[in-house]
N, C-alpha and C positions, 0 to 999 in steps of 0.2 A: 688477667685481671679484667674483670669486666666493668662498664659503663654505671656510672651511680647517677640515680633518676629518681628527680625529685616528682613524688605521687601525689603530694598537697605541702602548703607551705604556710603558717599563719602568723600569728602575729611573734611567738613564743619558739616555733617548732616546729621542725620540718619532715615529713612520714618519708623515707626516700628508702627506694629499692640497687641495690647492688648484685646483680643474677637473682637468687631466687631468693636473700637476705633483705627482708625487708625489717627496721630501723627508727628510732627518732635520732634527730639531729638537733641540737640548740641554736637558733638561727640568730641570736644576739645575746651573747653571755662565752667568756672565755670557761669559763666552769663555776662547779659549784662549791662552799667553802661551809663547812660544818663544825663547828663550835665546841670546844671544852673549854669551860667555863667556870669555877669552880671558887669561892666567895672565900674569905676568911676564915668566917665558921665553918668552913668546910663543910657547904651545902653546893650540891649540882645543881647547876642552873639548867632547867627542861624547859620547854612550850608544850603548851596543848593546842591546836585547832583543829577544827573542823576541816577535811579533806574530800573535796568532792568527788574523787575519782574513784576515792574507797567507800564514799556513803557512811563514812562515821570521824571520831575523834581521835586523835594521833598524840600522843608523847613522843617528843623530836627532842635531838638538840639543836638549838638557835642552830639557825642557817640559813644561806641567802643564795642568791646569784651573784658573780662576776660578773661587771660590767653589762649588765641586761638591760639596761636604758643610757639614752645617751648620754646625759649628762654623770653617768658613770663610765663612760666608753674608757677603757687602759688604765682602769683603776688596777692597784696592785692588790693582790692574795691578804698582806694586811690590813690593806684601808677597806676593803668587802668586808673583813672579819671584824673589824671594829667597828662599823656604820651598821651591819647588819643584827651586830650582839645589841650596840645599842640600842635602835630602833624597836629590836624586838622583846628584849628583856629590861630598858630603861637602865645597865648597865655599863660604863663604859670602863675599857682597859688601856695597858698603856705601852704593850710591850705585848707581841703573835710571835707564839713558836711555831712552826712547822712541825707534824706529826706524822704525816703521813700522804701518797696520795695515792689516786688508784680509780677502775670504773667504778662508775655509780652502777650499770645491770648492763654488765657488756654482749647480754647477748640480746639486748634491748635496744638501748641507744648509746651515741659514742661520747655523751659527756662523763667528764670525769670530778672526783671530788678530790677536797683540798683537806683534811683536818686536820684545825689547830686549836693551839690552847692560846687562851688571851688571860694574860695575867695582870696583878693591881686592881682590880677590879674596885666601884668605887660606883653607888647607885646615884644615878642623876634623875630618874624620872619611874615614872608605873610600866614602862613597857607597854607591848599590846600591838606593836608594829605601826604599821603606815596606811591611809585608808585602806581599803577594801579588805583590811585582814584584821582578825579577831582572834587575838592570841592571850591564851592565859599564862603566865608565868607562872612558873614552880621553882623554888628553892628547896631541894630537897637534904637535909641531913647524911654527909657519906656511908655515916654508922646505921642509917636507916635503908639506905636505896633498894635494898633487896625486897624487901618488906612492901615498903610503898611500891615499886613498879606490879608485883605481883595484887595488889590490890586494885591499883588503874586497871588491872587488868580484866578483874573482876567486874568492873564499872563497865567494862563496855570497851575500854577503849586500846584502842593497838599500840603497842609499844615498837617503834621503831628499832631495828637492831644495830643502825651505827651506836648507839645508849653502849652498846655492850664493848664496843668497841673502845668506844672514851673509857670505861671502866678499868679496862686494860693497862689505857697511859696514866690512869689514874692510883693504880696498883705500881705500876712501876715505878712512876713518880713517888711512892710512900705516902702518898695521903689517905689510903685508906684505914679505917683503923678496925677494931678488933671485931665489928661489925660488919664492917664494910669490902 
């Protein structure tokens, strides 16, 4: 086993080499917790923003950090997922299942993702997150999703593939309908 050496370190993220495996690291956050969402009307709740790394606009599901600022330090996998749903879609829930977890690009970096679904859902505000971020909310129809993501797509914009993945618990769950 060889020596793991950190090559830069910033405020987010750390680029560290292990023999010839070079890496990011999350240098403040237990991991990352990604969002199924999923309303009454049986609409999917998505974000859009703008992604700087990709130079265009993303379709996500709500998702945050664990713990990535202090005054988050050892929050738990549910209180991320409900502070982060809310913040970003002006949703709040009342009850997180656990769905799954796993890396986020293991041959990339070593943080891991959490997804869950947050149920009761119950709109308190517009969304749109916390300064520095510009998030559009989407409530999308189940009987519709197919239709619309292919259209976003048309628009320019990338559709993240954990989407596919929630789709999945969403099928099993039984909410999708004859659409969807």
């Amino acid at each position: 086993m060889n020596e793991t050496e950190t090559l830069h370190e910033g405020r987010f993220l750390a680029l560290q080499r292990d023999g010839r495996w070079e890496y990011v690291a999350r240098t403040n956050s237990s991991g990352a917790v990604f969002i199924l969402a999923v309303t009454a009307a049986r609409e999917l709740l998505l974000v859009e923003q703008y992604r700087v790394p990709l130079r265009a606009r993303t379709i996500e599901l709500p998702a945050g950090m664990m713990g990535d600022e202090a005054r988050f330090r050892g929050e738990s996998l549910a209180d991320a997922a409900l502070r982060e749903l809310e913040e970003e879609t002006g949703y709040r829930g009342s009850r997180v299942e656990s769905l799954t977890s796993g890396p986020v690009a293991a041959g990339l970096t070593s943080e891991m993702l959490h997804l869950v679904r947050v149920h009761d859902l119950q709109r308190v505000h517009d969304g749109g997150g916390v300064d520095g971020e510009d998030i559009v909310v989407h409530r999308v129809p189940l009987d519709d999703i197919d239709d619309w993501l292919v259209a976003r797509t048309n628009e320019a914009c990338l559709i993240e593939p954990r989407i596919y993945a929630a789709l999945y618990f969403v099928m099993r769950a039984g909410l999708a309908g004859a659409g969807g």
